[in-house]
MIMIVO-249150 format. One record per residue (C-alpha): x negated, y negated, z negated. Coordinates in steps of 0.001 Angstrom, whole numbers, padded with zeros to 6 digits, always signed. Each point is the difference from the previous one (the first is absolute). Example, Ala and Ser with C-alpha at 12.3 -4.5 7.8 and 13.67 -1.06 7.14 Angstrom:
<pts>
-012300+004500-007800-001370-003440+000660
</pts>
This chain:
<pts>
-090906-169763-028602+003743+000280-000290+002561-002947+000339+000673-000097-003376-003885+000149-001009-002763-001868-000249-003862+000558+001349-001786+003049-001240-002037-001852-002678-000299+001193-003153-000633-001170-004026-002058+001983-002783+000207-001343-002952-001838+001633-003301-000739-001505-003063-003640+000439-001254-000603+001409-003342-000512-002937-002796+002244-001999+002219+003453-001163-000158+000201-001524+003578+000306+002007+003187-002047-000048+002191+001842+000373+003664-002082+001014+003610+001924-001072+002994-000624+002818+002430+000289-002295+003548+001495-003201+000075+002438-000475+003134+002350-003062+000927+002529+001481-001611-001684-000257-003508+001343-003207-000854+003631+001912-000326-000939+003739-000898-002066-001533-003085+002690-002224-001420+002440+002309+000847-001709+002689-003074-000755-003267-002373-003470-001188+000905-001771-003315+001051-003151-000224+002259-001992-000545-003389+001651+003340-001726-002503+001225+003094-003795+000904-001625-001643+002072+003059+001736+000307+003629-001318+002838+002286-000404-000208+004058-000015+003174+001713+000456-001900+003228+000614-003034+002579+003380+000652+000765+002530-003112-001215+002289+002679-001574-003055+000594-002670-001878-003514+000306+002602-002542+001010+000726-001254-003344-003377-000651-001125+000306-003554+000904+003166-000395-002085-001854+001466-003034-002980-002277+000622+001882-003325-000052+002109+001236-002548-002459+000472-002928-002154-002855+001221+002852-002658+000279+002719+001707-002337-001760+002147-002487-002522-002164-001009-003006+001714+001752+000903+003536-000502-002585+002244+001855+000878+003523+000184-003000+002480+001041+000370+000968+004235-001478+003774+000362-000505+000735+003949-002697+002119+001385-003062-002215+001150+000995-000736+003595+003507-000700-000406-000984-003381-001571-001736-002125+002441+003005+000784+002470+002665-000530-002841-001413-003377-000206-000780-000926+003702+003102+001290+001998+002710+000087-002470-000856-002071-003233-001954-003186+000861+002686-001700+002039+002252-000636-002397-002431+000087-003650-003223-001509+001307+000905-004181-000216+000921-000436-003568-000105-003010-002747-003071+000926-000950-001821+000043+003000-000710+003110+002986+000825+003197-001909-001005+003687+000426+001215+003623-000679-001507-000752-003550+001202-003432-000850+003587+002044-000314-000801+003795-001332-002875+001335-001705-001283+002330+002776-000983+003287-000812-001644+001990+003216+000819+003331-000105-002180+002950+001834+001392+003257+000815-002887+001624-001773+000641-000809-003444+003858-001277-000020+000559-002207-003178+000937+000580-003452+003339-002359-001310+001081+000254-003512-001121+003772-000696+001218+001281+002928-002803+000967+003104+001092-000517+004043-001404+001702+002484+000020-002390+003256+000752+002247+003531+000109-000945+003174+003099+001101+001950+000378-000288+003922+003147-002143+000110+000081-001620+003381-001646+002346+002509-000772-000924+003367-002668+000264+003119-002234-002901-001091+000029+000326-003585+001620+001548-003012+001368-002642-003185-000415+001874-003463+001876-000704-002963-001008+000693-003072+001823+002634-002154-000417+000581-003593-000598+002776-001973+001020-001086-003707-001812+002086-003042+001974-000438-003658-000662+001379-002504+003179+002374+000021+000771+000065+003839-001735-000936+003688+001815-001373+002668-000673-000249+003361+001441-003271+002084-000119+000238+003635+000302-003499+000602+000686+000038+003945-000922+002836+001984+000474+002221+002643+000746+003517-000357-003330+001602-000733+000394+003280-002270-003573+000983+000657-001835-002562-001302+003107-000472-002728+000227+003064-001186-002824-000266-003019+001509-002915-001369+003426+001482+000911-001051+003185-002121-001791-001797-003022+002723-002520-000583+002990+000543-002864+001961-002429+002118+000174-001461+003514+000929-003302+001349+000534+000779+003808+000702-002852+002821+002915+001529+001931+001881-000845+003148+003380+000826+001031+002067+000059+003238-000506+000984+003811-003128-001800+000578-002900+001026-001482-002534-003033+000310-003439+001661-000629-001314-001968-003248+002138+001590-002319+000925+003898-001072+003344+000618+001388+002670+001599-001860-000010+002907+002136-004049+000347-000282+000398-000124-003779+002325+002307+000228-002115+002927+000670-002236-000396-002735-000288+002891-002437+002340+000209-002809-002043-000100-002674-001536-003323+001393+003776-001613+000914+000716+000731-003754-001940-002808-001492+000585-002253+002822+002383-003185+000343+000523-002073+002948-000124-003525+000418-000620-002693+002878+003004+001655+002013+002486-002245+002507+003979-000788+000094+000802+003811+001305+002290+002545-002036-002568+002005-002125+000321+003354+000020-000009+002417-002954-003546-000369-000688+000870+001727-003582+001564+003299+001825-003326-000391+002363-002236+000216-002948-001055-002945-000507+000439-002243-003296+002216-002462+001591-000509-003826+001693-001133-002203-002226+003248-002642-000410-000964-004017-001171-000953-000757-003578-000692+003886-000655-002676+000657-002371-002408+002868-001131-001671+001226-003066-003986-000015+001468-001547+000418-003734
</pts>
């Protein structure tokens, strides 16, 4: 994340056929969505479905905003929250419940603010005519256990996508989504220090050209950027920058 940036979280918004009202999928919901969402026009209840791909605060952290916004605010709005199966019990318990559970209407739940949809990586989930694919990425890597995220791998009806979500640098078991895809959303870090749970620049880097050529960047810190174009790549992905998915 630059300076000048917000978190890596992401809006797709399609409108469904017979329908004059878009419907909008936040893709991760970080403290900083409170900002980054006004800052392109919309309110927590512009918000139908919001996607976890993982604990972290940057993608989670302003879940609690969102709740108490469309209960107190928005007159009840409930958006749909898609997160594979076993992210949910520790969404509530260790980062939700402190601050959602007591309410005016009594002891609340996960439920009593979203309509929760569990997810499985077997089967994905279908949103508005366009199929996900839910995959497990290592993210945070160590001795005593590995934390996944949970990239996506978006099917249109014109395009696929694949979104990395956070990971580390992991070609081999990226490569078949890399390959498949029309475009990529890659988590990339810049600088000296290379930190383990993301793809550095410099791994990136040495990806084949045909695979750099439908790949942008994203998630990267307050460091120069280098010519990621002349490199081969499509470019860094800047705030309020928007794609054609169809």
């Amino acid at each position: 994340m630059a300076a000048d940036n917000f978190q890596s979280n992401m809006v797709l918004e399609t409108t469904p056929s017979g329908n004059d009202q878009p419907q909008r999928l936040l893709i991760d919901c970080g403290s900083d969505a409170r900002h980054s969402l006004r800052n392109i026009g919309h309110m927590p209840n512009d918000i139908h479905g919001v996607y976890v791909s993982h604990l972290h605060s940057d993608h989670i952290g302003g879940l609690e905003w969102m709740a108490l916004a469309n209960y107190f605010v928005f007159e009840g709005h409930r958006a749909e929250l898609y997160a594979v199966d076993e992210l949910l019990e520790p969404l509530w318990e260790h980062s939700l419940r402190g601050g959602l559970e007591i309410s005016d209407h009594g002891n609340s739940k996960l439920s009593s603010y979203f309509d929760v949809v569990p997810l499985s990586t077997k089967n994905g989930f279908d949103w508005h005519g366009m199929h996900f694919d839910v995959i497990p990425v290592a993210h945070v890597v160590t001795p005593e256990s590995t934390m996944y995220s949970y990239a996506l791998f978006g099917h249109g009806q014109n395009k696929s996508f694949f979104l990395t979500t956070d990971a580390i640098f992991n070609p081999e078991d990226h490569m078949p989504f890399y390959k498949k895809a029309d475009i990529i959303f890659q988590d990339c870090e810049l600088g000296p220090r290379h930190s383990g749970v993301h793809a550095h620049y410099d791994q990136l880097v040495t990806l084949p050209a045909e695979i750099k050529a439908k790949m942008w960047l994203y998630h990267y810190q307050a460091y120069d950027k280098p010519d990621a174009v002349a490199d081969g790549f499509c470019g860094f992905i800047e705030p309020e920058q928007s794609f054609d998915l169809g």
